[in-house]
ZALO-378580 format. One record per residue: residue number from 1; residue in three letters; y, x, z of N, C-alpha, C in turn. Coordinates in nm, 3 decimals, always signed. Last residue first. Layout:
N
<site><num>NUM</num><residu>ALA</residu><n_north>Y</n_north><n_east>X</n_east><n_up>Z</n_up><ca_north>Y</ca_north><ca_east>X</ca_east><ca_up>Z</ca_up><c_north>Y</c_north><c_east>X</c_east><c_up>Z</c_up></site>
...
This chain:
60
<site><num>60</num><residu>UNK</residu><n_north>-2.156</n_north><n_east>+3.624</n_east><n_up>+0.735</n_up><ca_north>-2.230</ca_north><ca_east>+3.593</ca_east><ca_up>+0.599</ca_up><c_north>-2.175</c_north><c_east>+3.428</c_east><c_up>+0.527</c_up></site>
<site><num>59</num><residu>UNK</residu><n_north>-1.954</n_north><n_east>+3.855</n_east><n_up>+0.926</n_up><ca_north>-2.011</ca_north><ca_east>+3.688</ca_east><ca_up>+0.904</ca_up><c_north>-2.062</c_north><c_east>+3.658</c_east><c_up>+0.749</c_up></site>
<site><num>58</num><residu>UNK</residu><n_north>-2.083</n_north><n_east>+4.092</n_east><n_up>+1.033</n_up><ca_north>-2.026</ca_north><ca_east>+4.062</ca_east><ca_up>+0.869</ca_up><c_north>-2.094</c_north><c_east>+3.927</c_east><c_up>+0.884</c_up></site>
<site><num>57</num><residu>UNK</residu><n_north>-2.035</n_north><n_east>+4.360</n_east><n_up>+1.322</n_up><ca_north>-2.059</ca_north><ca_east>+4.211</ca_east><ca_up>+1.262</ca_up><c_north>-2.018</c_north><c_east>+4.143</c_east><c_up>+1.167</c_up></site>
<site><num>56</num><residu>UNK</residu><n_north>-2.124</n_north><n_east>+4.704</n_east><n_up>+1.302</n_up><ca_north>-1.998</ca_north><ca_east>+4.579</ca_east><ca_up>+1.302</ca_up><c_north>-2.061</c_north><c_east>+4.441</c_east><c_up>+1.260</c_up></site>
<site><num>55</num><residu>UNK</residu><n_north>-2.324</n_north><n_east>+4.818</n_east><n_up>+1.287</n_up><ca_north>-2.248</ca_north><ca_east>+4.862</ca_east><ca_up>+1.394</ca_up><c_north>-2.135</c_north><c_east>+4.767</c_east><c_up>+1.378</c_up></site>
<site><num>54</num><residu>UNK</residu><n_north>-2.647</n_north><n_east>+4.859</n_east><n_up>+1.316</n_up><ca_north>-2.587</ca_north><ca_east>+4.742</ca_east><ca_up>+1.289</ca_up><c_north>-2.416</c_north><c_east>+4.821</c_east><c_up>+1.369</c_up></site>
<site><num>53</num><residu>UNK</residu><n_north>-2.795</n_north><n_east>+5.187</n_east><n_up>+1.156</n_up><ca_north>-2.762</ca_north><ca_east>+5.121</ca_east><ca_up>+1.226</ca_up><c_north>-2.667</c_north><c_east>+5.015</c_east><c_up>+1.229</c_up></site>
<site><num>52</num><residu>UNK</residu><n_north>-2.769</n_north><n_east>+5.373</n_east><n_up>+0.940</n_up><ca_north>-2.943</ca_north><ca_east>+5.293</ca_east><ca_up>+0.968</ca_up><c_north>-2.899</c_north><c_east>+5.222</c_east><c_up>+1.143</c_up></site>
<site><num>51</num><residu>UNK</residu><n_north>-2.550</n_north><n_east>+5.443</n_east><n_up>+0.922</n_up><ca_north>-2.680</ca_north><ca_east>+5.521</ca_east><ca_up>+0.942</ca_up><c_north>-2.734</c_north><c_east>+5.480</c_east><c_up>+1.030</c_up></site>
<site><num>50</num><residu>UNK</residu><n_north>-2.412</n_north><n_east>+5.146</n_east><n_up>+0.947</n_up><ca_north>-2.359</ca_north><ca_east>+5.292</ca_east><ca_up>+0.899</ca_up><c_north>-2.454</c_north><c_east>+5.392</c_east><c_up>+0.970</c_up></site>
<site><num>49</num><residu>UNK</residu><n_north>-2.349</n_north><n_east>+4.771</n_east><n_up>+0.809</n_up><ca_north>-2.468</ca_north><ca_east>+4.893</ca_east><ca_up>+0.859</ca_up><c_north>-2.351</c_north><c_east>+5.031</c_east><c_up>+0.829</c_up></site>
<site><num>48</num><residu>UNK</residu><n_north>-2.232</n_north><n_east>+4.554</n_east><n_up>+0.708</n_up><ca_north>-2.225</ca_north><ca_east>+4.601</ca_east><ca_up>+0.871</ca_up><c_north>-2.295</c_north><c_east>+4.746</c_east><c_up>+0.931</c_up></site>
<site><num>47</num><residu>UNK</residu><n_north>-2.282</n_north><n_east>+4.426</n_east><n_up>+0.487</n_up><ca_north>-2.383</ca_north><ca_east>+4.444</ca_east><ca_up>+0.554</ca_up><c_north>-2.388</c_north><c_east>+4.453</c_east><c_up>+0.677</c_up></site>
<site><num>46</num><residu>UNK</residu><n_north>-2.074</n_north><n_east>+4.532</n_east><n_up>+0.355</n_up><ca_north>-2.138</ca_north><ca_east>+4.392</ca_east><ca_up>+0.261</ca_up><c_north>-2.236</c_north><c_east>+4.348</c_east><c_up>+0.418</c_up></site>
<site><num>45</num><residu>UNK</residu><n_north>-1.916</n_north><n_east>+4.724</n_east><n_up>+0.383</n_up><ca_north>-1.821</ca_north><ca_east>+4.587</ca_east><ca_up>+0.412</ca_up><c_north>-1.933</c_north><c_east>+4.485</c_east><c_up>+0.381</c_up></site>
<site><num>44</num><residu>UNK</residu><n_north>-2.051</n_north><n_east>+4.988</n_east><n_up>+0.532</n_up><ca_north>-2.063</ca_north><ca_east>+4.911</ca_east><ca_up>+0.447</ca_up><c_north>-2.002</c_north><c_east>+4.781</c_east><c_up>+0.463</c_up></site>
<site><num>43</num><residu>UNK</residu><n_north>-1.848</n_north><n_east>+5.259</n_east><n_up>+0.686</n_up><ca_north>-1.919</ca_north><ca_east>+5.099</ca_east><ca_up>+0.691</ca_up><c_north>-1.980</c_north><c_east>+5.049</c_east><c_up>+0.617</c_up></site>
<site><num>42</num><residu>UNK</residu><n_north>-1.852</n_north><n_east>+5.580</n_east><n_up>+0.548</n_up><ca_north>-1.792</ca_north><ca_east>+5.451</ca_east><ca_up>+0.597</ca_up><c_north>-1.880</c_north><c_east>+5.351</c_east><c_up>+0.612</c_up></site>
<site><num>41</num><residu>UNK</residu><n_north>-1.939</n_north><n_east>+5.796</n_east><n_up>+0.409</n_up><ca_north>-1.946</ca_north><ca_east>+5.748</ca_east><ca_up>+0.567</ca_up><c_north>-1.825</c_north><c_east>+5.688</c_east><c_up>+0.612</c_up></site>
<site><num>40</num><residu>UNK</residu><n_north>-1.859</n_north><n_east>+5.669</n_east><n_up>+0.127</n_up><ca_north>-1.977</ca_north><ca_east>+5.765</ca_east><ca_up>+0.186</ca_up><c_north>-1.907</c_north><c_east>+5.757</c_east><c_up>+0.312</c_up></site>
<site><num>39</num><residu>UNK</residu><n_north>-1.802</n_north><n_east>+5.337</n_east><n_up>-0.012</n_up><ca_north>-1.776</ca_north><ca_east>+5.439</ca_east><ca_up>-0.006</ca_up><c_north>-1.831</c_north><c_east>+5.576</c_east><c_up>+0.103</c_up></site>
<site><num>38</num><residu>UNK</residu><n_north>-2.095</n_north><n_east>+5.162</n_east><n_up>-0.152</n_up><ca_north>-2.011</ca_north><ca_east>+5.169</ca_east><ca_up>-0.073</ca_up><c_north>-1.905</c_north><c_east>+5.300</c_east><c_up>-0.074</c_up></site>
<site><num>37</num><residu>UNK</residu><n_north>-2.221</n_north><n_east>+4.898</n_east><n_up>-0.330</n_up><ca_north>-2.159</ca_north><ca_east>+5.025</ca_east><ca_up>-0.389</ca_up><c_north>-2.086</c_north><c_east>+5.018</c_east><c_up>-0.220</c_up></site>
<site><num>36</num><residu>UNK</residu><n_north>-2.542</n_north><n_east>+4.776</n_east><n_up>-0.226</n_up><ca_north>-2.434</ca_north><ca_east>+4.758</ca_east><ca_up>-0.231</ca_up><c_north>-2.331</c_north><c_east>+4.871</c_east><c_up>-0.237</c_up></site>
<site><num>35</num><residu>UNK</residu><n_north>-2.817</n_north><n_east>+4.795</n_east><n_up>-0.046</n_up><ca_north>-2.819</ca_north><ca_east>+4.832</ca_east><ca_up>-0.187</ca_up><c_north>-2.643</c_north><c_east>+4.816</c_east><c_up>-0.291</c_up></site>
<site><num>34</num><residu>UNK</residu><n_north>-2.851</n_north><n_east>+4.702</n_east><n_up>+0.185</n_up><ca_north>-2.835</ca_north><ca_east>+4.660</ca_east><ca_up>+0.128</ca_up><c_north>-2.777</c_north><c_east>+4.673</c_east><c_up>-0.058</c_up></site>
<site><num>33</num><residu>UNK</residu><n_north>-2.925</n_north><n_east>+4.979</n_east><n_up>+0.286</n_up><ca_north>-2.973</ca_north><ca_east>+4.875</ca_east><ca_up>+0.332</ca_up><c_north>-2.960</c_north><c_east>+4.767</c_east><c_up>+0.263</c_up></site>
<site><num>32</num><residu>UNK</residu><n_north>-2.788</n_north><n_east>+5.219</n_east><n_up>+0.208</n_up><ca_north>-2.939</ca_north><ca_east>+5.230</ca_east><ca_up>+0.181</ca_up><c_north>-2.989</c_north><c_east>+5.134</c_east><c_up>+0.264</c_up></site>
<site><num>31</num><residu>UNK</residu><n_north>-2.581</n_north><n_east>+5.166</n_east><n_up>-0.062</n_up><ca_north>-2.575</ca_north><ca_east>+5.165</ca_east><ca_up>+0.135</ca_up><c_north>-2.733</c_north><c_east>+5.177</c_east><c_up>+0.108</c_up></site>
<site><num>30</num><residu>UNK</residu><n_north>-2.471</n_north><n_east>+5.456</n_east><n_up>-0.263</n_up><ca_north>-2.517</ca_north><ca_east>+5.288</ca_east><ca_up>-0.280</ca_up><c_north>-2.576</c_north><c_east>+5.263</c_east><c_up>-0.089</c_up></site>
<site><num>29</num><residu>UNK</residu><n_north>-2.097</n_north><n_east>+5.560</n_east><n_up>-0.354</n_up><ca_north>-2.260</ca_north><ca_east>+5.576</ca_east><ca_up>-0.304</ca_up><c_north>-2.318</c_north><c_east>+5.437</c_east><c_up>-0.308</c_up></site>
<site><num>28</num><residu>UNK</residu><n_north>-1.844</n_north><n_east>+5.594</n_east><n_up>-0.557</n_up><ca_north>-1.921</ca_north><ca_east>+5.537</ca_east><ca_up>-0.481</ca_up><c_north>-2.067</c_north><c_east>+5.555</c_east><c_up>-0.425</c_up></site>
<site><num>27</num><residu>UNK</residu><n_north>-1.615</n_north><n_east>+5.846</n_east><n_up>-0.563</n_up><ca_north>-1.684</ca_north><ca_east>+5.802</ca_east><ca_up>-0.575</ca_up><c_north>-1.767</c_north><c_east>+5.695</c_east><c_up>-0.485</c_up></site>
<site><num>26</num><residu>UNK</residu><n_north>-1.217</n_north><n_east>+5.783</n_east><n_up>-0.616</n_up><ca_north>-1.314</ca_north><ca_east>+5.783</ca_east><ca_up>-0.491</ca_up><c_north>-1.473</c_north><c_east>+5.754</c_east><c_up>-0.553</c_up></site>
<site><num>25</num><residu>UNK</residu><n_north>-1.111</n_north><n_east>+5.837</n_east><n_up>-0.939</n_up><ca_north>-1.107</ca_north><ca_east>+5.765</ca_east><ca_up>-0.788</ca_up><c_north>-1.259</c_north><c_east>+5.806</c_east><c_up>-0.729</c_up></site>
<site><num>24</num><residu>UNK</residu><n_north>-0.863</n_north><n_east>+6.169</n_east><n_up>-0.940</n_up><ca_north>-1.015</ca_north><ca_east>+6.077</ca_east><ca_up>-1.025</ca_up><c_north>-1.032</c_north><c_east>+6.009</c_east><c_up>-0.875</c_up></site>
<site><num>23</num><residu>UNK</residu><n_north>-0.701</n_north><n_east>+6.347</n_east><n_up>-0.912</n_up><ca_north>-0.735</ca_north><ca_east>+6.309</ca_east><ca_up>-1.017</ca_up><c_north>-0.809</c_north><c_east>+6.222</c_east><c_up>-1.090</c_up></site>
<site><num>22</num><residu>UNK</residu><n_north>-0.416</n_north><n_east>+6.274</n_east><n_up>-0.699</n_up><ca_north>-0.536</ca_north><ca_east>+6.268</ca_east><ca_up>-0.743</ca_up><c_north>-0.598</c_north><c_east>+6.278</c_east><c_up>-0.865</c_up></site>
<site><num>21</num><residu>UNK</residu><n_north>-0.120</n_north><n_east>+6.496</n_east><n_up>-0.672</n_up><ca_north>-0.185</ca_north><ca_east>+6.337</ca_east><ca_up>-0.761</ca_up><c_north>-0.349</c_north><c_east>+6.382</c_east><c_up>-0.744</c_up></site>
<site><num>20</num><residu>UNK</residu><n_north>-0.036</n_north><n_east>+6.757</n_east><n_up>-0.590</n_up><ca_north>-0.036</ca_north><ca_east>+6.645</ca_east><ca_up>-0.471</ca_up><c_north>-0.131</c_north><c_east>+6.537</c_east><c_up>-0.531</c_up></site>
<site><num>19</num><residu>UNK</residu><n_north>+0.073</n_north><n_east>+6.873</n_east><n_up>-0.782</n_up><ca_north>-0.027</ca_north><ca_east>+6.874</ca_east><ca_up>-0.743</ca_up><c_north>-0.134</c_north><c_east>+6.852</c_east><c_up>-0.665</c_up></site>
<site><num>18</num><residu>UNK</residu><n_north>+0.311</n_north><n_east>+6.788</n_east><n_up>-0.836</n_up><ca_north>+0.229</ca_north><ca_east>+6.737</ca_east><ca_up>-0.951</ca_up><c_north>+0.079</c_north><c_east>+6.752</c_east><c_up>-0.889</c_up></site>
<site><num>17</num><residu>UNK</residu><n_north>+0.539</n_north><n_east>+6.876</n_east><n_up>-0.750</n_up><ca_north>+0.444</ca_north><ca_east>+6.760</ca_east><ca_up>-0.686</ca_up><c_north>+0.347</c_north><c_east>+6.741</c_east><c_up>-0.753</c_up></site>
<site><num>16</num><residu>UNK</residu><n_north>+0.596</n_north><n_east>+7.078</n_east><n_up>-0.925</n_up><ca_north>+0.581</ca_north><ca_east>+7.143</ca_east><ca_up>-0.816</ca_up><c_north>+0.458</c_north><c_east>+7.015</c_east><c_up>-0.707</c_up></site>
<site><num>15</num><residu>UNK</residu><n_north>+0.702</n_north><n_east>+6.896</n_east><n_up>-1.153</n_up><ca_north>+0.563</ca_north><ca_east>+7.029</ca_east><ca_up>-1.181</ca_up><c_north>+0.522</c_north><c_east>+7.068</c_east><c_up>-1.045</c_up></site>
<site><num>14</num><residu>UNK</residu><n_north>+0.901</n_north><n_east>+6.836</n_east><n_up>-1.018</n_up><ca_north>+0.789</ca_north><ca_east>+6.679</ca_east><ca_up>-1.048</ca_up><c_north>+0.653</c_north><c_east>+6.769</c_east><c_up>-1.103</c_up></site>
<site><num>13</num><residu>UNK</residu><n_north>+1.071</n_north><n_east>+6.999</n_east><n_up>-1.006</n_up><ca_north>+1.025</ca_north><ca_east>+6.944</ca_east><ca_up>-0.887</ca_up><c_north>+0.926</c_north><c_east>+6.837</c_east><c_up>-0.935</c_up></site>
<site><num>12</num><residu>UNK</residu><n_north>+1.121</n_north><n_east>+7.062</n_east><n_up>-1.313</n_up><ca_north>+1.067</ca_north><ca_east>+7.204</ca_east><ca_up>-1.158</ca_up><c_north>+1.030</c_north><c_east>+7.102</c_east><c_up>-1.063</c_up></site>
<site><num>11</num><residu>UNK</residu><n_north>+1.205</n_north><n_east>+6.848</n_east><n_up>-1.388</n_up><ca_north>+1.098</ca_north><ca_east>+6.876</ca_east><ca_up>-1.461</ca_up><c_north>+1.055</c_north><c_east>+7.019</c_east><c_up>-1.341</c_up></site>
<site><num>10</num><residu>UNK</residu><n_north>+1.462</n_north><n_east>+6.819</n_east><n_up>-1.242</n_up><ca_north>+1.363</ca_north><ca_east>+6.693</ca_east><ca_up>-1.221</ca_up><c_north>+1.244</c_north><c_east>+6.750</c_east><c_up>-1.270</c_up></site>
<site><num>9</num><residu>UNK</residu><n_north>+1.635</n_north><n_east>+7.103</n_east><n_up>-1.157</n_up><ca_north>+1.567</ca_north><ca_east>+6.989</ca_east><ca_up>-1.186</ca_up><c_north>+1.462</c_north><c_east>+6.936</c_east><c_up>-1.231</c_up></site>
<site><num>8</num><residu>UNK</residu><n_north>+1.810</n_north><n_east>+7.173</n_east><n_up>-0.772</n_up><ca_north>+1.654</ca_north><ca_east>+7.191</ca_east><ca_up>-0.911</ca_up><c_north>+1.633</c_north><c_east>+7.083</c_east><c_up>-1.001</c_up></site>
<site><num>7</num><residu>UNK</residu><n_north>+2.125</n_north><n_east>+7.321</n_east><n_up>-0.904</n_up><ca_north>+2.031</ca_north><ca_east>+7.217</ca_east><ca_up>-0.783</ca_up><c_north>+1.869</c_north><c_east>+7.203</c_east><c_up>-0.890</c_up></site>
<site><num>6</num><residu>UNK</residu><n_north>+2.134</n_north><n_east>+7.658</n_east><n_up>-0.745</n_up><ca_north>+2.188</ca_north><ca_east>+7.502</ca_east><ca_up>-0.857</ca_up><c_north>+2.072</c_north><c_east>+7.388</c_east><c_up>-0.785</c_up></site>
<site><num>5</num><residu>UNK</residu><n_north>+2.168</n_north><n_east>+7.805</n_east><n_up>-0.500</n_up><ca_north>+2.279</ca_north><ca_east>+7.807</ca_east><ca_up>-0.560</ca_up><c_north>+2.254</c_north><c_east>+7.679</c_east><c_up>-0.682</c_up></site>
<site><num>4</num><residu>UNK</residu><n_north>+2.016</n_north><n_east>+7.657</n_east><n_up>-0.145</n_up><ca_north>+2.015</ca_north><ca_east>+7.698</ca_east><ca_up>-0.353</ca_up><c_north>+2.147</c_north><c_east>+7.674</c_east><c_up>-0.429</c_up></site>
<site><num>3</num><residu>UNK</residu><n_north>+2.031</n_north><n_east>+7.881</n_east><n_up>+0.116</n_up><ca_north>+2.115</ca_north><ca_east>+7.744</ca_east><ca_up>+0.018</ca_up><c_north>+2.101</c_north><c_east>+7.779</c_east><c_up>-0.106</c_up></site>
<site><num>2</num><residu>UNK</residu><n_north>+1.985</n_north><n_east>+7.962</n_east><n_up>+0.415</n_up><ca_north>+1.935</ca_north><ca_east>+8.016</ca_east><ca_up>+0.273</ca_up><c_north>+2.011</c_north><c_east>+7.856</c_east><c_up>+0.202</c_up></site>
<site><num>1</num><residu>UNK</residu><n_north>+2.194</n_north><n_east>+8.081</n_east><n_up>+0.674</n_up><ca_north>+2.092</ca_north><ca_east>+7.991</ca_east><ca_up>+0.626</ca_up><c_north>+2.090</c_north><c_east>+7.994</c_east><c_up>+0.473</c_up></site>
């Protein structure tokens, strides 16, 4: 079985994860019912709507 002769450090393994990090947040879309920032095919939390249909109930 393969075994690293030193042990790696911190600056090789944190370059190696490095590329895992997001770079930038989630854009928003606008719901085309209630005009409200949503994220893209998801629910709208304001409204209940997800293409042009009622699909969850949003006590008002």
């Amino acid at each position: 079985m393969a075994v690293p002769k030193r042990k790696t450090s911190q600056a090789k393994s944190r370059q190696r994860r490095s590329a895992n990090f997001k770079l930038s947040a989630p854009t928003l879309g606008k719901c085309p019912n209630c005009n409200e920032p949503k994220l893209a095919h998801r629910v709208c939390g304001n409204c209940g709507y997800y293409n042009g249909k009622q699909v969850i109930d949003v006590a008002e």
